[in-house]
TORBA-808858 format. One record per atom (N, C-alpha, C): residue number from 1; atom name; x negated, y negated, z negated. Coordinates in Angstrom, 2 decimals. Atoms other than C-alpha are relative to their C-alpha. Example, Ala and Ser with C-alpha at 12.3 -4.5 7.8 and 13.67 -1.06 7.14 Angstrom:
# residues 2
NODE     k    a        c1        c2        c3
NODE     1    N     -0.89      1.19      0.00
NODE     1   CA    -12.30      4.50     -7.80
NODE     1    C     -0.90     -1.20      0.00
NODE     2    N      0.82      1.19      0.06
NODE     2   CA    -13.67      1.06     -7.14
NODE     2    C      0.77     -1.09     -0.73
This chain:
# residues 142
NODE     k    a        c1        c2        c3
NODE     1    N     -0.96      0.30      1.05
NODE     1   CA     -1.97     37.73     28.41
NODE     1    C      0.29     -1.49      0.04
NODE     2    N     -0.19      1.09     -0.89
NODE     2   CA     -0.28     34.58     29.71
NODE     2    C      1.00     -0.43     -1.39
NODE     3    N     -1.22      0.95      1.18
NODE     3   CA      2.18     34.01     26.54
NODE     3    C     -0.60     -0.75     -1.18
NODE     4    N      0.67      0.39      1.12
NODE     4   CA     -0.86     32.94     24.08
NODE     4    C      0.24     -1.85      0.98
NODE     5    N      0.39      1.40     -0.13
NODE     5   CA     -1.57     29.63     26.00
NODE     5    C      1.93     -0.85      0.34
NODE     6    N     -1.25      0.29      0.58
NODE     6   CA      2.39     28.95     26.64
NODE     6    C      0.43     -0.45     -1.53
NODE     7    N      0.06     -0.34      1.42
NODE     7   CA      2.78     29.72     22.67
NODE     7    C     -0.47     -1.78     -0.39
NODE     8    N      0.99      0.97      0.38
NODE     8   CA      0.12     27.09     22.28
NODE     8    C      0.02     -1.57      0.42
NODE     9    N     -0.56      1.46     -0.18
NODE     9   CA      1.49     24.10     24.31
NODE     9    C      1.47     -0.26     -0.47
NODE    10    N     -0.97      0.06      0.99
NODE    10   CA      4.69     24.63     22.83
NODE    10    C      0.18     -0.19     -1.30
NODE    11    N      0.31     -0.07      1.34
NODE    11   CA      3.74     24.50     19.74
NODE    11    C     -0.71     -1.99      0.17
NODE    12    N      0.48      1.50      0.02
NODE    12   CA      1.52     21.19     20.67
NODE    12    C      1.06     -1.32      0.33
NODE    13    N     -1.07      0.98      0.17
NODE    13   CA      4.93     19.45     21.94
NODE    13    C      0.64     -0.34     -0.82
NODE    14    N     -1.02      0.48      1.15
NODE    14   CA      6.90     19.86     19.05
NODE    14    C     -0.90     -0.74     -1.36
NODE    15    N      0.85      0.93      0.58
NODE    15   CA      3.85     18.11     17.25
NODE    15    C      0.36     -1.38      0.28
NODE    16    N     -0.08      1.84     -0.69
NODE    16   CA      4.42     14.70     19.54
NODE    16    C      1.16     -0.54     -1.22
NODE    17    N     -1.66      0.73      0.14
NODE    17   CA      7.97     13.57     17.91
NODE    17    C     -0.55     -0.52     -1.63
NODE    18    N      0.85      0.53      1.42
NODE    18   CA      6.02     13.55     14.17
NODE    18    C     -0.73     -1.26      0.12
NODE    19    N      0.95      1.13     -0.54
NODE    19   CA      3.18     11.30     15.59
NODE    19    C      0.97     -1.21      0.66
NODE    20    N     -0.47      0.98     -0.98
NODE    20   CA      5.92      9.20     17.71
NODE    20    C      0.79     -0.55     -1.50
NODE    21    N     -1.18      0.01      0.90
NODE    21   CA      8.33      8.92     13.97
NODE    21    C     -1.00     -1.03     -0.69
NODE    22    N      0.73      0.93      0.34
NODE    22   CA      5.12      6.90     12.38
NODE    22    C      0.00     -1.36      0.60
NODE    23    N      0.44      1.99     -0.11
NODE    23   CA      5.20      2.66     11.94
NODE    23    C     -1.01     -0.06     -1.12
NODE    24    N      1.14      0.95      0.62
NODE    24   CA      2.99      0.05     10.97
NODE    24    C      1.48     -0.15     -1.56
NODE    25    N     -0.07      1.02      1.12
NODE    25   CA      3.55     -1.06      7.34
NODE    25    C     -0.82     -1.54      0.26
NODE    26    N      0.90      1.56     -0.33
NODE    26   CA      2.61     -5.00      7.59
NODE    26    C      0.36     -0.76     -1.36
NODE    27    N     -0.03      0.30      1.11
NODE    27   CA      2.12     -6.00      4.34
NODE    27    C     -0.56     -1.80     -0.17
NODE    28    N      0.48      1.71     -0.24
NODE    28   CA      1.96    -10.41      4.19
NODE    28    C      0.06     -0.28     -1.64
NODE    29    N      0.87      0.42      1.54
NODE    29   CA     -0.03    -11.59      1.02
NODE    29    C      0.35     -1.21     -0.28
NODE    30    N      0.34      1.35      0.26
NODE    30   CA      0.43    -15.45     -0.36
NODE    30    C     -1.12      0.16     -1.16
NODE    31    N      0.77      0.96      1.69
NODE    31   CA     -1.58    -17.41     -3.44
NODE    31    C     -1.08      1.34      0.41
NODE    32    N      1.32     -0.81      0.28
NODE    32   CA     -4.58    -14.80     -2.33
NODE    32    C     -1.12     -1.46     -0.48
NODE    33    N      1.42      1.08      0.07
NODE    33   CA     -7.81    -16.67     -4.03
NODE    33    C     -0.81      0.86      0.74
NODE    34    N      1.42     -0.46     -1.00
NODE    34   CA    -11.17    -16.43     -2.40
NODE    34    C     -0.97      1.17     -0.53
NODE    35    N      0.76     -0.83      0.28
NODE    35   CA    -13.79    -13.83     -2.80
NODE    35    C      0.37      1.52     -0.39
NODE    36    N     -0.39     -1.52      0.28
NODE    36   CA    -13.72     -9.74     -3.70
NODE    36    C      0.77      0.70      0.94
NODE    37    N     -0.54     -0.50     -0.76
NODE    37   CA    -12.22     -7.34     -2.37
NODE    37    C      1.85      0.40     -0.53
NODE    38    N     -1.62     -0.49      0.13
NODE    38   CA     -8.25     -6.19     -2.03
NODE    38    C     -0.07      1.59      0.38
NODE    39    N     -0.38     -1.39     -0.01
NODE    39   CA     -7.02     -2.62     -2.45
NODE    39    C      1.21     -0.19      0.12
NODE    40    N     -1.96     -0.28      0.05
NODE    40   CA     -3.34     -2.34     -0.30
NODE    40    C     -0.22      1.46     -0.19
NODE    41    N     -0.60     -1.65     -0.26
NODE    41   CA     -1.81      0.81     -0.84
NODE    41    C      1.17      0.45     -0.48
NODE    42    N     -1.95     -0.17      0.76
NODE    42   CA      1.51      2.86     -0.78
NODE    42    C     -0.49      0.99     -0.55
NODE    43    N      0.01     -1.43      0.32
NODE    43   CA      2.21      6.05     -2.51
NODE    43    C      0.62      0.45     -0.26
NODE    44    N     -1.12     -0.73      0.68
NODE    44   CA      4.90      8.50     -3.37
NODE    44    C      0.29     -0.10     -1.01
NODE    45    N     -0.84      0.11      1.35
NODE    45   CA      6.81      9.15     -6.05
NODE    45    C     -1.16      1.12     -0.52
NODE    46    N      1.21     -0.30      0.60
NODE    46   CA      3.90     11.74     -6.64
NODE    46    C     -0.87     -0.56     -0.60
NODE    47    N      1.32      0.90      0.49
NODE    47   CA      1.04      9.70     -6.37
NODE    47    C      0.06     -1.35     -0.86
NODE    48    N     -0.29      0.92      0.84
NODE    48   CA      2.70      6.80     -8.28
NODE    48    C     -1.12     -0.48     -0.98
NODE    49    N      0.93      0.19      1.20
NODE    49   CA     -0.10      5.16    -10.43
NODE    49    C     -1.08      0.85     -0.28
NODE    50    N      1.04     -1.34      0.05
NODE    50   CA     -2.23      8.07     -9.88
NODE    50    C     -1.40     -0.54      0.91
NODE    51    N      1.42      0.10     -1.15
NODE    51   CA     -5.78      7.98     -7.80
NODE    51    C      0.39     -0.07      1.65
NODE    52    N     -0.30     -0.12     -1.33
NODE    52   CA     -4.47      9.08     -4.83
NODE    52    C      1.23     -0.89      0.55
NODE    53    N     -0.89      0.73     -0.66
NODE    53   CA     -2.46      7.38     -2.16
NODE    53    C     -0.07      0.93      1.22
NODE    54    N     -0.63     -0.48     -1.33
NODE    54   CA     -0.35      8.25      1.28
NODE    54    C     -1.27     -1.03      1.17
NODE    55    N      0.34      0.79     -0.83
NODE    55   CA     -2.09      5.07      2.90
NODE    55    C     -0.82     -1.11     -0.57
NODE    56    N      0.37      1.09      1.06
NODE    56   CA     -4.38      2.58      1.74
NODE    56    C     -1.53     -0.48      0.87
NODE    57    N      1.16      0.43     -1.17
NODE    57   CA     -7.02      0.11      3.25
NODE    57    C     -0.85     -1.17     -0.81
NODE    58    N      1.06      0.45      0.46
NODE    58   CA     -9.85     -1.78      1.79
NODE    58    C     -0.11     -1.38      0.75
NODE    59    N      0.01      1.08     -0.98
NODE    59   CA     -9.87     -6.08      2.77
NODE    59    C     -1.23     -0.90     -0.78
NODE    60    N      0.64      0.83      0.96
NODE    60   CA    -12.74     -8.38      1.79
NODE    60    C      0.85     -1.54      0.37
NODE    61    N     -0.47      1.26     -0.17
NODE    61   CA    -11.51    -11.83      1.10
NODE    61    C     -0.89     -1.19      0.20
NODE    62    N      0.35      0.83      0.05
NODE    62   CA    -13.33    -14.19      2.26
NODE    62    C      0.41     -1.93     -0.40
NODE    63    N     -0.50      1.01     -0.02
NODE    63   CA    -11.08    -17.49      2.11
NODE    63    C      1.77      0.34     -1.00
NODE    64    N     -0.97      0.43      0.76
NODE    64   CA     -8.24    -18.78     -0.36
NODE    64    C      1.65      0.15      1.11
NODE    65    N     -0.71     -0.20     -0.47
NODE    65   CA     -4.54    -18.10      0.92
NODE    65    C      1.40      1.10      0.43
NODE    66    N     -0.75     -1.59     -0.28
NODE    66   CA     -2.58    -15.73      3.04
NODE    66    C     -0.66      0.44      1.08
NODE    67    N      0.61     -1.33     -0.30
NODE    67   CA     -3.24    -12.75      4.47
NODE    67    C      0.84      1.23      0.41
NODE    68    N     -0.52     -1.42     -0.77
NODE    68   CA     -2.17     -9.98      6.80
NODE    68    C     -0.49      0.88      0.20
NODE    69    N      0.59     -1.65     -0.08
NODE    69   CA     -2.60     -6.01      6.28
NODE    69    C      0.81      0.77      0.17
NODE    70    N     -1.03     -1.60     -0.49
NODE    70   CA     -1.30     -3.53      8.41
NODE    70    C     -0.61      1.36     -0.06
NODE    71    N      0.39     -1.50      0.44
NODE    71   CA     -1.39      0.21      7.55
NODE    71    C      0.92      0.66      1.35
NODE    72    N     -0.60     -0.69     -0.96
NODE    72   CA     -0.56      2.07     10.63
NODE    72    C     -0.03      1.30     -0.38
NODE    73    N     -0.49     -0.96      0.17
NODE    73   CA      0.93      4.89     11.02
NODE    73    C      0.36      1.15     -1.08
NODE    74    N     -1.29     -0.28      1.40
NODE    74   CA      2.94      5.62      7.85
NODE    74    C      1.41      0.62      0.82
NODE    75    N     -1.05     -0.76     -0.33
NODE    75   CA      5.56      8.35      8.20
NODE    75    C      1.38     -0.58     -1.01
NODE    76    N     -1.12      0.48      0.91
NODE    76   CA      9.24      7.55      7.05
NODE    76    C     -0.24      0.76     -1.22
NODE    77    N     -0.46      0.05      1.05
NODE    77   CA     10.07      7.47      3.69
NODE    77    C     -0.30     -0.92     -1.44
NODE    78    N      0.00      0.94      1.43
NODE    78   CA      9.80      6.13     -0.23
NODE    78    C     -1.43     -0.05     -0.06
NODE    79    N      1.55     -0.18      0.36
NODE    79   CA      6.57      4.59     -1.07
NODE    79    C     -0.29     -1.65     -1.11
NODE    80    N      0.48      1.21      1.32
NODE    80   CA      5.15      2.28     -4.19
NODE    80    C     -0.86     -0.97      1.15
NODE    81    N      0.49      1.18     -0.79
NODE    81   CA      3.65     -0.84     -2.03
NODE    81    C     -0.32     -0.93     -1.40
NODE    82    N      1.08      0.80      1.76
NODE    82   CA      0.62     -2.02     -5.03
NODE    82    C     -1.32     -0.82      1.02
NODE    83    N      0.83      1.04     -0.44
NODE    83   CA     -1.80     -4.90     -4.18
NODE    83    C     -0.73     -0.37     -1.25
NODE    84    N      0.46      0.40      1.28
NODE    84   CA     -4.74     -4.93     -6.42
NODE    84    C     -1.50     -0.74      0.63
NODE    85    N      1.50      0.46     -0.02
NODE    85   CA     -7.88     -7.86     -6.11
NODE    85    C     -0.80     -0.10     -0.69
NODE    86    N      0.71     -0.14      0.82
NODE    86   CA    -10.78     -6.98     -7.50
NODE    86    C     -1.18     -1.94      0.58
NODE    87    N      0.89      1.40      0.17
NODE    87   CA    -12.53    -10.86     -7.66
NODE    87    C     -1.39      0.64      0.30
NODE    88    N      1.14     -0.20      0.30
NODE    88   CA    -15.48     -9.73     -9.09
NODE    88    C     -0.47      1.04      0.46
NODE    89    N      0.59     -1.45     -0.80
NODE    89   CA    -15.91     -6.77     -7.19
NODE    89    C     -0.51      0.94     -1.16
NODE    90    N      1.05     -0.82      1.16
NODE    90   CA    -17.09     -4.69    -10.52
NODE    90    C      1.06      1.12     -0.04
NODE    91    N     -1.15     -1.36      0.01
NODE    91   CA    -14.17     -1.90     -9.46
NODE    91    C      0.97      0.28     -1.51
NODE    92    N     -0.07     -0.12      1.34
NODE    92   CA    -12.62     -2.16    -12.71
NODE    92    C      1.49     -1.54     -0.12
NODE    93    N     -0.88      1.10     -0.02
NODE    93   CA     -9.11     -3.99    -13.17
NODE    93    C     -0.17     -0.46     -1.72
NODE    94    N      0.38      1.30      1.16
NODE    94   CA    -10.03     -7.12    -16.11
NODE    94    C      1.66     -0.13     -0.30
NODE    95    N     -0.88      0.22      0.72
NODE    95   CA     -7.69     -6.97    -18.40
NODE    95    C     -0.14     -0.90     -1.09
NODE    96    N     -0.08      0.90      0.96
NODE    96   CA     -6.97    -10.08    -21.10
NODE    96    C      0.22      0.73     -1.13
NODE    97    N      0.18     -0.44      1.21
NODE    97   CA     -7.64     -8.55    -24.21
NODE    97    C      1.16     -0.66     -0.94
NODE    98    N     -0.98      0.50      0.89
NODE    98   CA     -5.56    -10.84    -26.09
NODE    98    C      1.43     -0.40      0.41
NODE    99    N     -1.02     -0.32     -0.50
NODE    99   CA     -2.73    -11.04    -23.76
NODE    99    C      0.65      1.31      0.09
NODE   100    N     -0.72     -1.41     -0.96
NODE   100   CA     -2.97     -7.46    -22.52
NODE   100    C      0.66      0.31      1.40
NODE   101    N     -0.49     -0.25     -1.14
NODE   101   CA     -2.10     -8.70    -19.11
NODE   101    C     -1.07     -0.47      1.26
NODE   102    N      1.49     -0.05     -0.84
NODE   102   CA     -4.26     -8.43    -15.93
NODE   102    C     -0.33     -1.33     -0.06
NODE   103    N      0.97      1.30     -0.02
NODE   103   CA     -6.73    -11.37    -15.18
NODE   103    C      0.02      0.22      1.87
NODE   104    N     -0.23     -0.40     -1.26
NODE   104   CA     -7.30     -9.76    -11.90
NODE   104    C      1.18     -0.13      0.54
NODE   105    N     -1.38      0.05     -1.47
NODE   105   CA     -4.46    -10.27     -8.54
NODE   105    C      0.53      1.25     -0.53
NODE   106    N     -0.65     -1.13     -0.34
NODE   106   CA     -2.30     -8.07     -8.13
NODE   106    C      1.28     -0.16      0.90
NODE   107    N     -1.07      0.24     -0.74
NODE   107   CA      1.12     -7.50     -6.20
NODE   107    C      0.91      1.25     -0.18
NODE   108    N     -0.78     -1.25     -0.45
NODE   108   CA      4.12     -4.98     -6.37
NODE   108    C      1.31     -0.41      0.50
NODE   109    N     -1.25     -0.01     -0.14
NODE   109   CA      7.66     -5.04     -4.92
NODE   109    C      0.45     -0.72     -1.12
NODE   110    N     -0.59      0.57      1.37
NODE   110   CA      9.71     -7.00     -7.80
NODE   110    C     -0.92     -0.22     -0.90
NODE   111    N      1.19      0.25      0.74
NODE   111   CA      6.18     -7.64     -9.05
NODE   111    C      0.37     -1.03     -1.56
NODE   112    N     -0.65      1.38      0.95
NODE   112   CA      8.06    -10.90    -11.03
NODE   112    C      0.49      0.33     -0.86
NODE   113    N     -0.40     -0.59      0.98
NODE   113   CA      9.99     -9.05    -12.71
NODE   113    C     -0.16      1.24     -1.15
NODE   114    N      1.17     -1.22      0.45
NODE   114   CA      7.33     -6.17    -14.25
NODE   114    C     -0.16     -0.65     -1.32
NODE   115    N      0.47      0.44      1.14
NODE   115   CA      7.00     -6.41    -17.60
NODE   115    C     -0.81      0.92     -0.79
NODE   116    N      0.42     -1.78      0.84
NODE   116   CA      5.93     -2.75    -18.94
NODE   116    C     -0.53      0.46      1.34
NODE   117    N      0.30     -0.69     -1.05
NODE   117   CA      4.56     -0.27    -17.14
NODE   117    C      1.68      0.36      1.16
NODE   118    N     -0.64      0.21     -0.78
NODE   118   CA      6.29     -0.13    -13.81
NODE   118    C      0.86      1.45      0.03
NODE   119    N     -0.96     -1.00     -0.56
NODE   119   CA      9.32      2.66    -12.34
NODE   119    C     -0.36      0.72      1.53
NODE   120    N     -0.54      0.33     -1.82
NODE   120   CA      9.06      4.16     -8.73
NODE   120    C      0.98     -0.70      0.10
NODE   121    N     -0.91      0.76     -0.88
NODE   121   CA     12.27      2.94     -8.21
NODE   121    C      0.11     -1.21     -0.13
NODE   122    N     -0.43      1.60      0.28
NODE   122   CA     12.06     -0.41     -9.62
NODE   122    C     -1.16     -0.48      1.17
NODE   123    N      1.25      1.11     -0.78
NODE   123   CA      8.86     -1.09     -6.98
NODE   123    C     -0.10      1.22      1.14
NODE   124    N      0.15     -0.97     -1.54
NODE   124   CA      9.83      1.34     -3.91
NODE   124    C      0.27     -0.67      1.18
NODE   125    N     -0.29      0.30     -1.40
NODE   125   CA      9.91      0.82     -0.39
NODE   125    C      0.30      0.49      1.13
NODE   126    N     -1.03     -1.32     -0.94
NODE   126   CA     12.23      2.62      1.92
NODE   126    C     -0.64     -0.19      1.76
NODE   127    N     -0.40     -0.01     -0.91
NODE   127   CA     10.63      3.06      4.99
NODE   127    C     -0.06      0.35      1.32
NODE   128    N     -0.33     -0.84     -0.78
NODE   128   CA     11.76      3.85      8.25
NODE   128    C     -0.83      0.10      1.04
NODE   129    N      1.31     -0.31     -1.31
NODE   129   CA      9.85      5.39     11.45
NODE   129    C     -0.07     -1.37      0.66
NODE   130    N      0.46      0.93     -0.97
NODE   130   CA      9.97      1.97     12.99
NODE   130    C     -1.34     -0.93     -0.43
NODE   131    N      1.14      1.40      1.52
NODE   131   CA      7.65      0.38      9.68
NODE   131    C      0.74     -0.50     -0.21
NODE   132    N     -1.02      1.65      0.81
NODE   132   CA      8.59     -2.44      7.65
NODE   132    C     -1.07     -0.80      0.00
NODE   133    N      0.43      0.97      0.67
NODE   133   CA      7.57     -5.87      6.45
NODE   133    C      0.30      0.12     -1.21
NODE   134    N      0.11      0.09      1.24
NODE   134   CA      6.62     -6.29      3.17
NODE   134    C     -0.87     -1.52     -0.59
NODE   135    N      0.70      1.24      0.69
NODE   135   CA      6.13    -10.10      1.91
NODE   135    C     -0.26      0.61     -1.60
NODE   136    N      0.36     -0.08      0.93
NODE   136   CA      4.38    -10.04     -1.33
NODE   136    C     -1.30     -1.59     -0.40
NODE   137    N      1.09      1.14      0.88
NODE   137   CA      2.81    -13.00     -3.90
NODE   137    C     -1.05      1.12     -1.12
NODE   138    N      1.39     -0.66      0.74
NODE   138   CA     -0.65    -12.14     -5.41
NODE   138    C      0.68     -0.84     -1.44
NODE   139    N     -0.54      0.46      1.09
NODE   139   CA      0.09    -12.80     -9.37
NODE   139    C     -1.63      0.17     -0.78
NODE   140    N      1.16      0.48      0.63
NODE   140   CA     -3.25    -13.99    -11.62
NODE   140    C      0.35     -0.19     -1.26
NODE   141    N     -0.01     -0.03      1.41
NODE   141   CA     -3.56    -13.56    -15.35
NODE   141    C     -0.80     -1.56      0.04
NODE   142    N      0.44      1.68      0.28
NODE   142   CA     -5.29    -17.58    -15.11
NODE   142    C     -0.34     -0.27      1.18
């Protein structure tokens, strides 16, 4: 029976073109301070603000500055691009009690202009099988 293994590489070619349609996201950081760790990550219009993410990568910071994080192989389409540093490493984003606004880094698309809780569309990122760049400033409650 000679049509199962046929079947079966046919099936494995029309796999390639998916795998070939994935880019790098290259996500470039400024004003990072020193120490803790960074959480990049994108996510759908699903996962928006939720736990889960499409892509997401774990950076310790050792040194004050900027900073380059690429997420390979990200499939086209819409995705929230959030940048959160935890300083103190205690997993837990420090919020100013009497402000109400983080203390902890952070970063989103139009980050500057965030005043409320955020939109997908006001902090999406369109993009295509080749990847994108994504500059982003880290923003500090002090």
């Amino acid at each position: 029976m000679k049509p199962i293994p046929i079947l079966a590489a046919a099936l494995a070619t029309l796999a390639l073109p998916a795998a070939a349609q994935a880019g790098t996201v290259t996500v470039d950081l400024t004003g990072v301070r020193a120490g803790g760790t960074l959480y990049v990550q994108l996510q759908t219009r699903d996962q928006f603000l939720g736990q889960d993410r499409a892509v997401g990568k774990l950076v310790r910071v050792p040194q004050a500055g900027a900073l380059r994080v690429e997420l390979p192989d990200v499939p086209p389409g819409d995705y929230a691009v959030s940048v959160w540093h935890d300083q103190n490493d205690n997993r837990r984003m420090e919020i100013d009690p009497s402000q109400g606004q983080a203390v902890d880094g952070w970063a989103m698309l139009g980050g500057a202009a965030i005043r409320a809780r955020p939109e997908f569309d006001q902090v999406k990122l369109s993009v295509p099988a080749a990847g994108a760049q994504v500059p982003l400033a880290l923003r500090y409650g002090f």
